[in-house]
BAFI-3210 file (N, C-alpha, C; in Angstrom, 3 decimals, decimal comma, padded with zeros to 6 digits):
// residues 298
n [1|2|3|4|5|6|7|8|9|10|11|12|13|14|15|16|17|18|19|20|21|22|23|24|25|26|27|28|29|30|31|32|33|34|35|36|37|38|39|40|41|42|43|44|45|46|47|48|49|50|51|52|53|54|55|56|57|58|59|60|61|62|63|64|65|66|67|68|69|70|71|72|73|74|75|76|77|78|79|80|81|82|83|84|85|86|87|88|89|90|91|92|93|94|95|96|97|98|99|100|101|102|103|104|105|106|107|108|109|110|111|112|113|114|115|116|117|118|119|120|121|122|123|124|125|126|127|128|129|130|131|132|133|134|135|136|137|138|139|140|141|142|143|144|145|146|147|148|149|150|151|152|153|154|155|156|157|158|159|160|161|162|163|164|165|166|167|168|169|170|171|172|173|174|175|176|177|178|179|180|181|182|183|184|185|186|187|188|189|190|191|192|193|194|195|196|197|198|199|200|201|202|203|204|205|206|207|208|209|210|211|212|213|214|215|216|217|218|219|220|221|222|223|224|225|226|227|228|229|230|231|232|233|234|235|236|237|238|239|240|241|242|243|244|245|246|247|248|249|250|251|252|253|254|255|256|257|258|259|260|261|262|263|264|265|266|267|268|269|270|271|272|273|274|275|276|277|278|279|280|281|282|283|284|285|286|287|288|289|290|291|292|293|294|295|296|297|298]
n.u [000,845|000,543|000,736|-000,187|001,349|000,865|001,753|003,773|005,334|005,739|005,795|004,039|005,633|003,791|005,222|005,236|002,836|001,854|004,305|006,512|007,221|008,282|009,075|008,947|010,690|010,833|013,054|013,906|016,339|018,778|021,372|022,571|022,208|024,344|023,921|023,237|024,481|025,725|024,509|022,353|018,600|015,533|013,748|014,427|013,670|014,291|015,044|013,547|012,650|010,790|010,522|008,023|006,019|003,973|005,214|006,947|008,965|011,396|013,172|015,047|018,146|017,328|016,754|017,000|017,535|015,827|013,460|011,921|009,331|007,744|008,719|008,222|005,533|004,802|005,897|004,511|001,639|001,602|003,051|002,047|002,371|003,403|004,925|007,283|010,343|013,344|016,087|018,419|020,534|022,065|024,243|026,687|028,221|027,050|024,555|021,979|021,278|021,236|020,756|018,344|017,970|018,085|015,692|014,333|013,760|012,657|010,660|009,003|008,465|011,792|013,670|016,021|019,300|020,828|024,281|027,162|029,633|030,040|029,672|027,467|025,415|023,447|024,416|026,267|025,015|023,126|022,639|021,106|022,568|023,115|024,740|027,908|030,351|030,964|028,437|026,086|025,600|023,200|021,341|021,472|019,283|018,393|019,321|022,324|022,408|024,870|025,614|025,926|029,297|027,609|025,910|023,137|019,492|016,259|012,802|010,945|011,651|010,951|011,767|010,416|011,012|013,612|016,548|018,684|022,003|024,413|028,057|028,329|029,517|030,623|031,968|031,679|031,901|031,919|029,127|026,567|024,695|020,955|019,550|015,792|014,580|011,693|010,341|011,450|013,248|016,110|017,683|019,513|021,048|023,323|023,945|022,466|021,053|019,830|017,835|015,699|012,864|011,211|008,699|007,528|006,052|006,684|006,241|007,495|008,304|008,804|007,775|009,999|009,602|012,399|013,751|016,382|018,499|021,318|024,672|026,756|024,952|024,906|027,800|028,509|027,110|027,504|030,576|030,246|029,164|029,324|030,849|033,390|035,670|036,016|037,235|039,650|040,831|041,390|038,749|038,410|037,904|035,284|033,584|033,361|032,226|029,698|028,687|028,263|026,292|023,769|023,833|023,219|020,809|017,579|016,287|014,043|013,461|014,733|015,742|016,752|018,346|018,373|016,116|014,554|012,412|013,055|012,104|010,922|011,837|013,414|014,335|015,683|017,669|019,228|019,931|021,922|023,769|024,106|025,747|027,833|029,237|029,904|031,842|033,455|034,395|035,754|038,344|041,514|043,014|041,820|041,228|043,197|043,699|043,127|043,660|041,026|039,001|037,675|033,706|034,073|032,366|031,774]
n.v [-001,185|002,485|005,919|009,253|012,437|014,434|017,106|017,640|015,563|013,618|010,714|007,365|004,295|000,826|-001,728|-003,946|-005,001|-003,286|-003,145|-001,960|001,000|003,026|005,647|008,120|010,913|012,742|013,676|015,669|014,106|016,114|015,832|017,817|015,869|013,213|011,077|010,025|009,096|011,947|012,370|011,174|011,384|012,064|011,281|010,213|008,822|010,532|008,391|006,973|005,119|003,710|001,326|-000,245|-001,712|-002,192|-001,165|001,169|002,294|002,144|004,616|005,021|007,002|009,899|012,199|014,446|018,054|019,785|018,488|018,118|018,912|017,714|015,283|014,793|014,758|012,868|010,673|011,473|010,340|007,955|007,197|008,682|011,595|010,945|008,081|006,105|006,909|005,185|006,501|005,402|006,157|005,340|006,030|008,159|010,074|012,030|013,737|013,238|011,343|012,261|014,693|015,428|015,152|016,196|017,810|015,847|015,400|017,241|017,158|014,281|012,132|010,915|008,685|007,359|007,460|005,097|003,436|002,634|003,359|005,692|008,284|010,559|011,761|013,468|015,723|015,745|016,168|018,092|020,636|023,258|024,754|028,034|028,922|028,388|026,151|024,307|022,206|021,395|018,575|018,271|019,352|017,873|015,987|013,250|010,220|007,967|004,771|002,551|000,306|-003,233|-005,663|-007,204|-006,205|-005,863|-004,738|-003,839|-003,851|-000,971|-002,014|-004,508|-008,161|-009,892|-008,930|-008,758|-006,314|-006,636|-005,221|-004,659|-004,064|-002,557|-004,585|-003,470|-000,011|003,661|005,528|005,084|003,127|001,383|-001,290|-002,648|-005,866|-006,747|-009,133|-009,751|-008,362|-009,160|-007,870|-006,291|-003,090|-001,162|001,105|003,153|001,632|-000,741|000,930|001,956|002,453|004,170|006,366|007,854|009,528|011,658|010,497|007,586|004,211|003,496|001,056|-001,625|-004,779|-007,851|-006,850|-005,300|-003,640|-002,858|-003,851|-004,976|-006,217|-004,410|-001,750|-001,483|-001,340|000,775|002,927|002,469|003,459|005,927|006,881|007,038|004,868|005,113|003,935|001,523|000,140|-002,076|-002,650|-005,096|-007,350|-009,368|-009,850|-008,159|-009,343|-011,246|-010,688|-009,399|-012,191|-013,468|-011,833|-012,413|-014,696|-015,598|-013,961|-014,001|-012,618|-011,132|-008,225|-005,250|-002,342|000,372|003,557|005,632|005,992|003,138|000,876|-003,054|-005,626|-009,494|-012,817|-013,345|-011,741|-010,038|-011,988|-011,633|-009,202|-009,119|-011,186|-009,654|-007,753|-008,604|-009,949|-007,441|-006,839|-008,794|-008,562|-006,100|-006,284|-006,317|-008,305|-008,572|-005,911|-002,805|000,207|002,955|006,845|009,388|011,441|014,389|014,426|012,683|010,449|006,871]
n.w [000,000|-000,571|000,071|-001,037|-001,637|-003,615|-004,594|-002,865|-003,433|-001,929|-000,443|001,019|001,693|002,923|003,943|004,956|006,509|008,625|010,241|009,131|007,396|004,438|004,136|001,642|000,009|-002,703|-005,132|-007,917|-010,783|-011,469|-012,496|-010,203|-007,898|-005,775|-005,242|-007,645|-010,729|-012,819|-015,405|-015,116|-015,356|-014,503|-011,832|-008,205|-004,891|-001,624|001,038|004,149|006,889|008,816|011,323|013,212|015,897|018,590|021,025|020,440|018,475|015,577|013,655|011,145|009,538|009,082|006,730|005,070|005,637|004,410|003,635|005,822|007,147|005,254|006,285|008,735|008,888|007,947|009,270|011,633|010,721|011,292|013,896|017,366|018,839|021,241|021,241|022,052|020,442|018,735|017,011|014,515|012,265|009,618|008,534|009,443|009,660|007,382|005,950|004,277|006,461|008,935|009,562|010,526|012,910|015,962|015,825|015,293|017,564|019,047|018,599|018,399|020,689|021,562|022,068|022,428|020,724|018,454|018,219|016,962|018,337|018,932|021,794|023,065|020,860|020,502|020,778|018,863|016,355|016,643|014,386|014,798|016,531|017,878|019,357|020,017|021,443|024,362|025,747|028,159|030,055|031,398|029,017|027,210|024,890|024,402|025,443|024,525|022,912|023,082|020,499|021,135|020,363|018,887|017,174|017,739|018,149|019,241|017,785|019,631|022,254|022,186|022,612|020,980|018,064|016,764|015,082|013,052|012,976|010,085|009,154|006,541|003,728|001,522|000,847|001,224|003,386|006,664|007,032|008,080|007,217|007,642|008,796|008,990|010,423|010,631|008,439|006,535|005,014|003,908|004,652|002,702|002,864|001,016|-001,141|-004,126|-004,782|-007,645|-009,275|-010,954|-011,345|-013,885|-013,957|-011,170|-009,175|-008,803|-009,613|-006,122|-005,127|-006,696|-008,120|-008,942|-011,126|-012,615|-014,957|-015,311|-014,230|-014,883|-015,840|-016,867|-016,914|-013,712|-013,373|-014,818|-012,881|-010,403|-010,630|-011,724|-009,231|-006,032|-005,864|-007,401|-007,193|-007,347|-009,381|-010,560|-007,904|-005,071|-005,030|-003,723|-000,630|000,010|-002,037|-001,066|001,881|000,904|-000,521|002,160|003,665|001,980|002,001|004,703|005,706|005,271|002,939|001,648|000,534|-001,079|000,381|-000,510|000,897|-001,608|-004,138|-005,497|-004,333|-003,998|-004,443|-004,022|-004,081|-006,299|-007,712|-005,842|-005,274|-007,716|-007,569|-005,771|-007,506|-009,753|-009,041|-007,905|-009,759|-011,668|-009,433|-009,689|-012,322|-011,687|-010,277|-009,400|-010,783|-013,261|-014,773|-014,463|-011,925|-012,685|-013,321|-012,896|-014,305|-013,345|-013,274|-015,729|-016,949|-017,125]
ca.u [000,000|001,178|-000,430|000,734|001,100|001,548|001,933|005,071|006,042|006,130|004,456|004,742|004,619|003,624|006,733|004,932|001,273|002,545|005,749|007,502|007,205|008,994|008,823|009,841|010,515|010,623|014,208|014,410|017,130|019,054|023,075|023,106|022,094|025,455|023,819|023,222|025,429|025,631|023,503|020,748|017,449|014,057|012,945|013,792|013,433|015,203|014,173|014,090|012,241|010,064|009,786|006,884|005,455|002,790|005,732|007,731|009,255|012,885|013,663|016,187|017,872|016,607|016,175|017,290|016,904|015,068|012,376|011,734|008,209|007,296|009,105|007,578|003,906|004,673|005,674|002,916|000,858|001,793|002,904|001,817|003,741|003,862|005,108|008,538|010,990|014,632|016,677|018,943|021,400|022,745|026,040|026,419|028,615|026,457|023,348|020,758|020,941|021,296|019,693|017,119|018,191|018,163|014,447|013,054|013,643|011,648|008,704|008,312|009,489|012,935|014,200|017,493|020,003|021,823|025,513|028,337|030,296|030,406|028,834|026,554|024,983|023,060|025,585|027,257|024,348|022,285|023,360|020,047|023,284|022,988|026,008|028,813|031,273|030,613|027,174|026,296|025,033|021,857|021,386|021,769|017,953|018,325|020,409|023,111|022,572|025,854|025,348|027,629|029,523|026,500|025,206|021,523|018,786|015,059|011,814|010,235|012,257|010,144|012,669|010,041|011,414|015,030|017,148|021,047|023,359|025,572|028,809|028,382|030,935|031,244|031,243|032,940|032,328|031,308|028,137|025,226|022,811|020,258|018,133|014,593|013,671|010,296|010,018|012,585|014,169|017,327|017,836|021,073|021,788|023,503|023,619|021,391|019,861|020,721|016,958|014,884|011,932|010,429|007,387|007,448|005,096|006,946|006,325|009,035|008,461|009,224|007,903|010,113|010,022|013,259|014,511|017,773|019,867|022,458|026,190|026,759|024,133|025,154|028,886|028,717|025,955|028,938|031,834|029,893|029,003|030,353|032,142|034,206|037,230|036,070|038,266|041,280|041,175|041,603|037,619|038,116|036,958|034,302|032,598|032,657|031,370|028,501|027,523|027,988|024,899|023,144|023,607|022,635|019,667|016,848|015,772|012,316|012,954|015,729|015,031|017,955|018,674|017,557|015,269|013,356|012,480|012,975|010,565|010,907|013,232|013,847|014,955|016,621|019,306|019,746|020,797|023,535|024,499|024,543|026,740|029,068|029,606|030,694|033,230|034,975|035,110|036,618|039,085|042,820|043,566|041,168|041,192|043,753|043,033|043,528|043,002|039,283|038,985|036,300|033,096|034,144|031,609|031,858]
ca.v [000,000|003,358|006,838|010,135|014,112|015,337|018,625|017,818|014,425|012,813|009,288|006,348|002,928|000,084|-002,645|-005,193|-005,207|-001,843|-003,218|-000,891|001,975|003,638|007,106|008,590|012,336|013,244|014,474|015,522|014,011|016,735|016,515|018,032|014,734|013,372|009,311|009,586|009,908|013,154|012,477|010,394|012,091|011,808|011,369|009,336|009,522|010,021|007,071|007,248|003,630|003,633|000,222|-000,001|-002,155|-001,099|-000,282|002,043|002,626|002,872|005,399|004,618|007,681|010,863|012,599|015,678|019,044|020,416|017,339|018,186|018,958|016,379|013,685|014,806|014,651|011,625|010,065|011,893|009,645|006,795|007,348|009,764|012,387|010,313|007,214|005,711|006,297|005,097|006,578|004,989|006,802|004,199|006,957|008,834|011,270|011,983|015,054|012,292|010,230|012,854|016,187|016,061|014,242|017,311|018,427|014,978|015,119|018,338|017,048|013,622|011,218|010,821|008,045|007,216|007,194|004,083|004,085|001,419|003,411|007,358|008,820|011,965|011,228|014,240|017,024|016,066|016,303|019,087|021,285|024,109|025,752|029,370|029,427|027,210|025,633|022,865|021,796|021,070|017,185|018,264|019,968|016,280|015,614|011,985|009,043|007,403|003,132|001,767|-001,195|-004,326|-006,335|-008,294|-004,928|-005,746|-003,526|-004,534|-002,494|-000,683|-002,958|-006,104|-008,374|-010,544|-008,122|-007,925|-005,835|-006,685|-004,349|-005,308|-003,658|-002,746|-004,962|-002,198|001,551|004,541|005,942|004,372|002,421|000,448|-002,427|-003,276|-006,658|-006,781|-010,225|-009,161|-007,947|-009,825|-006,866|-005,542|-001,582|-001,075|002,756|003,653|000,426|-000,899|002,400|002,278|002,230|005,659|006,179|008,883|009,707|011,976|009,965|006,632|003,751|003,348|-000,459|-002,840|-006,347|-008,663|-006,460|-004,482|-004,206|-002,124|-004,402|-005,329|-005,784|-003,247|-000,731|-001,068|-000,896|002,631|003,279|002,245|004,196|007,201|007,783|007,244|003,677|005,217|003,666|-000,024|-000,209|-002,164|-003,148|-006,450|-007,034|-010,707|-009,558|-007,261|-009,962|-012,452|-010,236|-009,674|-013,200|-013,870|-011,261|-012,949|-016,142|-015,209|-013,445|-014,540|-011,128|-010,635|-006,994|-004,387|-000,686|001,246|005,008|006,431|005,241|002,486|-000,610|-004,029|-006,757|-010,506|-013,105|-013,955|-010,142|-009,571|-013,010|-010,781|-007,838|-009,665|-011,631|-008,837|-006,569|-009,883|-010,017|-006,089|-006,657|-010,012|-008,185|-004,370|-006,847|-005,777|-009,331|-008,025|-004,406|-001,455|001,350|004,424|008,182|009,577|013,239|015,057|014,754|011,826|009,000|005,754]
ca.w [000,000|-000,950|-000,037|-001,409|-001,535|-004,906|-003,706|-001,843|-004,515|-000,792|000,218|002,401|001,302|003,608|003,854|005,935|007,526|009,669|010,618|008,342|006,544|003,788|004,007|000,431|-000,505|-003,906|-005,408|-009,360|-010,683|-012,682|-012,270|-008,634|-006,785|-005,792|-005,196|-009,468|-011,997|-013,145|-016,725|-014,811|-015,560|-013,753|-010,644|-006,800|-003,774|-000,893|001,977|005,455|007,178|010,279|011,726|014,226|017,337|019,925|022,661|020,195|016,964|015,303|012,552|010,010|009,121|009,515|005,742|004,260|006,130|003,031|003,715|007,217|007,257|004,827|006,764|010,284|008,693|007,551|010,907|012,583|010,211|011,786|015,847|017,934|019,620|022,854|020,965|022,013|019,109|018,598|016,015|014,421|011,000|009,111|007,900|010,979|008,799|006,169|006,110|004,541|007,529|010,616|009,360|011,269|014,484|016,656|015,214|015,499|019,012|019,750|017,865|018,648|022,004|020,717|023,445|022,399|019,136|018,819|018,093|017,437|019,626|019,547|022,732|023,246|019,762|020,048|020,691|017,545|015,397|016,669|013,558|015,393|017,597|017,890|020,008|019,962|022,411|025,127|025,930|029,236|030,574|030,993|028,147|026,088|024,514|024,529|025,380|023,021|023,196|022,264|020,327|021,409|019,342|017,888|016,463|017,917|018,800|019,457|017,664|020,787|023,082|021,597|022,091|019,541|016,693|016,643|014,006|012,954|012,062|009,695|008,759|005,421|002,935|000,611|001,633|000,843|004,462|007,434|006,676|008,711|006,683|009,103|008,430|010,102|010,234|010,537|007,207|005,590|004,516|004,074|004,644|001,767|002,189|-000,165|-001,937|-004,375|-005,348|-009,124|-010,131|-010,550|-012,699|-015,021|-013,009|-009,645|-008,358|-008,955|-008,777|-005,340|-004,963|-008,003|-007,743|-009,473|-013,088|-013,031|-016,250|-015,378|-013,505|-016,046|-015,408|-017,648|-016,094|-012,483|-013,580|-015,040|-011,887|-009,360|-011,470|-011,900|-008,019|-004,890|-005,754|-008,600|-006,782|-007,137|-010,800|-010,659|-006,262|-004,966|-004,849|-003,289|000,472|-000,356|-002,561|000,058|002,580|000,451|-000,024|003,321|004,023|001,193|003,041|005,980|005,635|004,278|002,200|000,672|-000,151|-000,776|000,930|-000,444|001,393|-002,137|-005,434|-005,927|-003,475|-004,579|-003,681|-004,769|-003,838|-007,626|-008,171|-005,131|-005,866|-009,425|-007,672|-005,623|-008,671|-011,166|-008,089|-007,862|-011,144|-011,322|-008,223|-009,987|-013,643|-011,715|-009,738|-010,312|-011,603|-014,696|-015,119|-013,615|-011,511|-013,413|-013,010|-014,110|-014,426|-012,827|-014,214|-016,740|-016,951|-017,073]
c.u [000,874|000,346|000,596|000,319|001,704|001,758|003,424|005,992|006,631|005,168|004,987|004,074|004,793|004,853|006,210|004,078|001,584|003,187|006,791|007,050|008,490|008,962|010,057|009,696|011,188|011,687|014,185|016,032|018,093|020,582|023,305|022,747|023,941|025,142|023,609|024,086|024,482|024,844|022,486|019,436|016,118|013,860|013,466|013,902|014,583|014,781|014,498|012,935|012,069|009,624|009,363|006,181|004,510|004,049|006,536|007,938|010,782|012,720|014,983|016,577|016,976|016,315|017,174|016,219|015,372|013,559|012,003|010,558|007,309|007,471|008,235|006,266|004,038|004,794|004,571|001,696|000,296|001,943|002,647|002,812|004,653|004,710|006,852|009,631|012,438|014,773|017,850|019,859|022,347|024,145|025,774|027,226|027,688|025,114|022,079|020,490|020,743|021,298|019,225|016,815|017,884|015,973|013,683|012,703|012,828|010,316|007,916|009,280|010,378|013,794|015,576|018,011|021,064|022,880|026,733|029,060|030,810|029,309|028,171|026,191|024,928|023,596|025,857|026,682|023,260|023,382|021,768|021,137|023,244|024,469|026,917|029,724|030,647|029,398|027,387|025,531|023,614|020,873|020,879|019,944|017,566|019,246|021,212|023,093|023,646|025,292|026,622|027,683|028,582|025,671|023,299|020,742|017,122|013,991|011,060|010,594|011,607|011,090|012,359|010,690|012,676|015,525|018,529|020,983|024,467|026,642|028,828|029,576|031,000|030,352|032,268|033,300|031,480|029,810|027,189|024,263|022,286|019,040|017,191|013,949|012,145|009,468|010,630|013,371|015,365|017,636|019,365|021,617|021,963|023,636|022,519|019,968|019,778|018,835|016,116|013,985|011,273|009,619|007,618|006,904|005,479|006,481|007,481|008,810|007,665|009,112|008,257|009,766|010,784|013,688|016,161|018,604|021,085|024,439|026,558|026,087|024,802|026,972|029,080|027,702|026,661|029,855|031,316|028,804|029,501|031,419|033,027|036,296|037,533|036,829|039,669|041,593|041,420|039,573|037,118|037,206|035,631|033,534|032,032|031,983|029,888|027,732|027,122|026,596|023,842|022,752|022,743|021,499|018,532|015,664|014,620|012,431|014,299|015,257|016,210|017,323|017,607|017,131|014,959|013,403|012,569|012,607|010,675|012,217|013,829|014,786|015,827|018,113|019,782|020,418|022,063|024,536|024,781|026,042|028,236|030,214|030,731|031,377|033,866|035,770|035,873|037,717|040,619|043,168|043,122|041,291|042,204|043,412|043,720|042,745|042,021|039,380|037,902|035,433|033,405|033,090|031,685|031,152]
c.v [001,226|004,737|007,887|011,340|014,579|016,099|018,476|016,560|013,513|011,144|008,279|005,247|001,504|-001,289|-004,261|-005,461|-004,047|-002,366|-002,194|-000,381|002,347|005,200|008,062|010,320|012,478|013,960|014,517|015,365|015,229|017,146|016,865|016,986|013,471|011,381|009,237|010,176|011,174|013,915|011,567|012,021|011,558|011,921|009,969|010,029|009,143|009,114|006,992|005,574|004,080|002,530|000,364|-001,343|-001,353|-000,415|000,578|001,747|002,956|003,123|005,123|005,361|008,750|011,855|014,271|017,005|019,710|019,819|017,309|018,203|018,013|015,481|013,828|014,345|013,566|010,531|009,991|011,295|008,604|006,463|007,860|009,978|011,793|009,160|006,844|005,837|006,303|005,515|006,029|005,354|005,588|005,098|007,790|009,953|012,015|012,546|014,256|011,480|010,949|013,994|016,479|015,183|015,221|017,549|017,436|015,211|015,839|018,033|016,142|013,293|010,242|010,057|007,590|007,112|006,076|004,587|002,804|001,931|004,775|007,992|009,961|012,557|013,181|015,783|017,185|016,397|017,228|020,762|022,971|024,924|027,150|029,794|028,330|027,120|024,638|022,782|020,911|019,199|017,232|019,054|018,620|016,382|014,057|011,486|008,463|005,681|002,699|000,269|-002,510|-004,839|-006,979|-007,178|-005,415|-005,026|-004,644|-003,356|-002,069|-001,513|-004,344|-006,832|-009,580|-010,199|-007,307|-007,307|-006,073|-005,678|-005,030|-004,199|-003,659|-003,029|-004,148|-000,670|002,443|005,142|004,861|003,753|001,503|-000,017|-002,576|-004,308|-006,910|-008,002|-010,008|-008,470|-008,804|-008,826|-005,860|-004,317|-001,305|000,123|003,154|002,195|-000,512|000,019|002,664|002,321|003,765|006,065|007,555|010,165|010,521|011,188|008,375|005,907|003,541|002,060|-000,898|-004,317|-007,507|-008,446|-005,283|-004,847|-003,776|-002,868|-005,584|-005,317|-004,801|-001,904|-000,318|-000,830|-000,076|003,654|003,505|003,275|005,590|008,185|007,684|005,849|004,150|004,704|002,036|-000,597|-000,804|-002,431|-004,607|-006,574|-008,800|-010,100|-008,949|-008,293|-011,508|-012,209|-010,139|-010,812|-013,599|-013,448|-012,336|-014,111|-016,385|-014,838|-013,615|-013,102|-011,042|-009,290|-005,958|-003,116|-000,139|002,728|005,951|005,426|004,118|000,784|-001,809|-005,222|-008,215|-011,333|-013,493|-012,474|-009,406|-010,756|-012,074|-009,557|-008,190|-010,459|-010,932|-008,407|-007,477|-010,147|-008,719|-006,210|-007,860|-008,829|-006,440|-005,343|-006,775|-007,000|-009,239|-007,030|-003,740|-000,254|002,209|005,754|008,545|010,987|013,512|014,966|014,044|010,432|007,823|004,337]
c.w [000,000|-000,686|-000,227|-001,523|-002,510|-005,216|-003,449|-002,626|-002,836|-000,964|000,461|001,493|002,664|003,087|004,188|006,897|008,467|010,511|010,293|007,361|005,715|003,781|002,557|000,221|-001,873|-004,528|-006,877|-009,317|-012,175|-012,670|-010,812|-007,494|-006,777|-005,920|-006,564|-009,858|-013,161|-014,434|-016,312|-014,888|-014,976|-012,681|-009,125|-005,534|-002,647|000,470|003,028|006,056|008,773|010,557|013,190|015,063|017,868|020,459|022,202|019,124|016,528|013,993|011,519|009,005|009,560|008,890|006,158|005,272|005,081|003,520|005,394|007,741|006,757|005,519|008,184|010,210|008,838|008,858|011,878|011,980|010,637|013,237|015,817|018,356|020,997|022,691|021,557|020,726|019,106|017,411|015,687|012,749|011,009|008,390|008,817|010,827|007,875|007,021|005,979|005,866|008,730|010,452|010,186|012,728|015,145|016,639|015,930|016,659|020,024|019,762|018,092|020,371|021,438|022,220|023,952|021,005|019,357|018,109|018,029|018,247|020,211|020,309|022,399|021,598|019,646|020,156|019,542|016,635|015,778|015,403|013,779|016,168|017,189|018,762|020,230|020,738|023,510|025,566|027,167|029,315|030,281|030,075|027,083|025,862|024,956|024,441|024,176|023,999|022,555|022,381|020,890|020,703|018,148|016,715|015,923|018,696|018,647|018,884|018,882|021,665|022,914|021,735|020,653|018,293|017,205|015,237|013,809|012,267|011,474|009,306|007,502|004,915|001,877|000,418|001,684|002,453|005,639|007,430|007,414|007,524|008,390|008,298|009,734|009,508|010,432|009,601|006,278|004,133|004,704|003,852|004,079|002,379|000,966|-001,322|-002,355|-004,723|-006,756|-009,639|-009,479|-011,421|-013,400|-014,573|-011,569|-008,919|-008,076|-010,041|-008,129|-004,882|-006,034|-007,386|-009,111|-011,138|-013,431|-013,943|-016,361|-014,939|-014,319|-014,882|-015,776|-016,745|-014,825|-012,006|-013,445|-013,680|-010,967|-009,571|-011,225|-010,335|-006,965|-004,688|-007,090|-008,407|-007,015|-008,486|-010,180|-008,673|-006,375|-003,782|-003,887|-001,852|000,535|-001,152|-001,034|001,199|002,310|000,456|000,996|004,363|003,062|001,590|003,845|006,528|004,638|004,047|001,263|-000,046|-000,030|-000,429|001,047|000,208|000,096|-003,561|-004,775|-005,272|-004,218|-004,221|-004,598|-004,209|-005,093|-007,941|-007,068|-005,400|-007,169|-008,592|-006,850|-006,293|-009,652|-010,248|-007,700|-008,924|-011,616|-010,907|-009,194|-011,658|-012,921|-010,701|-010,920|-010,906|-013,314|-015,424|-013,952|-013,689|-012,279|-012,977|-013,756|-013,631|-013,628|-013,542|-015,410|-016,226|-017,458|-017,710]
res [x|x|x|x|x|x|x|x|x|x|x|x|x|x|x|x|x|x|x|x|x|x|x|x|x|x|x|x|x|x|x|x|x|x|x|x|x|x|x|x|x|x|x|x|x|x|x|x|x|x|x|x|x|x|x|x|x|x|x|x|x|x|x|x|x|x|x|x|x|x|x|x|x|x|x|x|x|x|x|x|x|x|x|x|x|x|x|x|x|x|x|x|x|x|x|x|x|x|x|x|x|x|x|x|x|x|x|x|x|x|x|x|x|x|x|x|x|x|x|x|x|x|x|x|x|x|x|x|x|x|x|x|x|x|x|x|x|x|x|x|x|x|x|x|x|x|x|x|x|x|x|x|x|x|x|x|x|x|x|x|x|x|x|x|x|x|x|x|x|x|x|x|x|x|x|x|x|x|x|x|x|x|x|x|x|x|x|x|x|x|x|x|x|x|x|x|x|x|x|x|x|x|x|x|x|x|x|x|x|x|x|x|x|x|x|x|x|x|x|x|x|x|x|x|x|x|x|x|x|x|x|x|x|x|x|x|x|x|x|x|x|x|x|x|x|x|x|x|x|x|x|x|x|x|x|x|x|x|x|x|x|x|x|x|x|x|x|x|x|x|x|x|x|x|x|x|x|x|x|x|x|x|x|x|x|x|x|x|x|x|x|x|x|x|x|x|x|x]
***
């Protein structure tokens, strides 16, 4: 299920009986989006994921300042203000993911931000300062949960509905997957976004009839955005990490960071076999790394 504001090119699609949400906002793609290569044309979105319980709710991500009002409605769609909610930014560097950490926290019951392991979450990401230098204790909004080794968290402390964190196996900056057995879906980030369609309006979940996912395609898709380094490495670890998720998890649905969901287990094995395929043929035993100009595509 899918409901939408064509006004705002926002809308939420249902993931899993209201387990999980998608919460999509609406980005033309015209050269200044930095997740497409630089001659992609049309339309995705950028994706933020609210999985939900009675006793609370974790966020995934926290969207683009720009999308601030859109994304709040959109929440407020779904909990109330009183609701329990963990946040949780899968790039804990990075503006898509922890924009609007600070904000959420005013607006809704913002209970804690998890963390593999950097404290006082929300100091670092309240980017609202009017005056700058040390921030007192009680000052902090909400708690930071360091995750332990196992990189598990629970939705609304359920411990019925756990979430892994995985260490993403290929990532330009620090990176969080998170699979929710409870959906049987895997939250990519930035990976696995290569599909974006025509239409403002979508469609942002594809069941099992992508036609783009080519070796070819997700080659020049890779090259021409933030993996333009994967030419010519030694791509052995990085592929085996991958299958090892693939293994592991038994995935019904991809929910990349930005564009277009992917639903099916026939079409999700294709997108870790096309992306397999890519890493053996850019492996330095095949091809060498060479210098690419600015702005040369791939």
């Amino acid at each position: 299920m899918a409901t939408s504001n064509a006004a705002l090119n926002s809308s939420i699609t249902d993931l899993g009986e209201g387990k999980a949400y998608a919460l999509h906002n609406t980005m033309p793609l015209d050269g200044r989006v930095s997740a497409y290569p630089k001659s992609a044309r049309g339309f995705a979105p950028s994706n933020c994921y609210l999985l939900v319980e009675e006793s609370g709710a974790i966020l995934l991500d926290t969207g683009f300042n720009g999308h601030r009002r859109s994304l709040f409605e959109q929440i407020g769609s779904i909990i109330t203000s009183d609701t329990p909610l963990s946040i949780f930014p899968l790039r804990q560097n990075e503006f898509m993911s922890v924009g609007n950490v600070a904000a959420l926290a005013k607006e809704f019951n913002v209970v804690e931000c998890f963390s593999q392991g950097r404290e006082n979450m929300d100091f670092w990401f309240d980017f609202e300062l009017e005056e700058f230098g040390p921030k007192k204790e009680e000052d902090k909004l909400f708690p930071t949960t360091i995750l332990g080794a196992e990189l598990q968290c629970h939705v609304g402390g359920n411990t019925s509905r756990p979430i892994i964190g995985i260490n993403a196996p290929i990532r330009l900056i620090s990176t969080m997957w998170i699979y929710d057995e409870g959906t049987r879906t895997l939250f990519s980030s930035d990976m696995f976004s290569h599909v974006w369609q025509d239409n403002p309006d979508g469609p942002w979940l594809v069941v099992d009839d992508d036609k783009v996912t080519t070796s070819a395609f997700v080659s020049s898709f890779l090259l021409n955005t933030r993996y333009w380094w994967i030419e010519g490495i030694d791509t052995a670890t990085i592929r085996a990490g991958i299958a090892d998720v693939f293994d592991r998890c038994d995935i019904e649905t991809l929910a990349p960071g930005y564009g277009t969901i992917l639903r099916g287990r026939e079409l999700v094995e294709r997108q870790f076999t096309v992306l397999d395929e890519v890493l053996r043929d850019m492996d330095r035993s095949v091809v060498k790394s060479r210098y690419i100009p600015r702005d040369m595509e791939r």
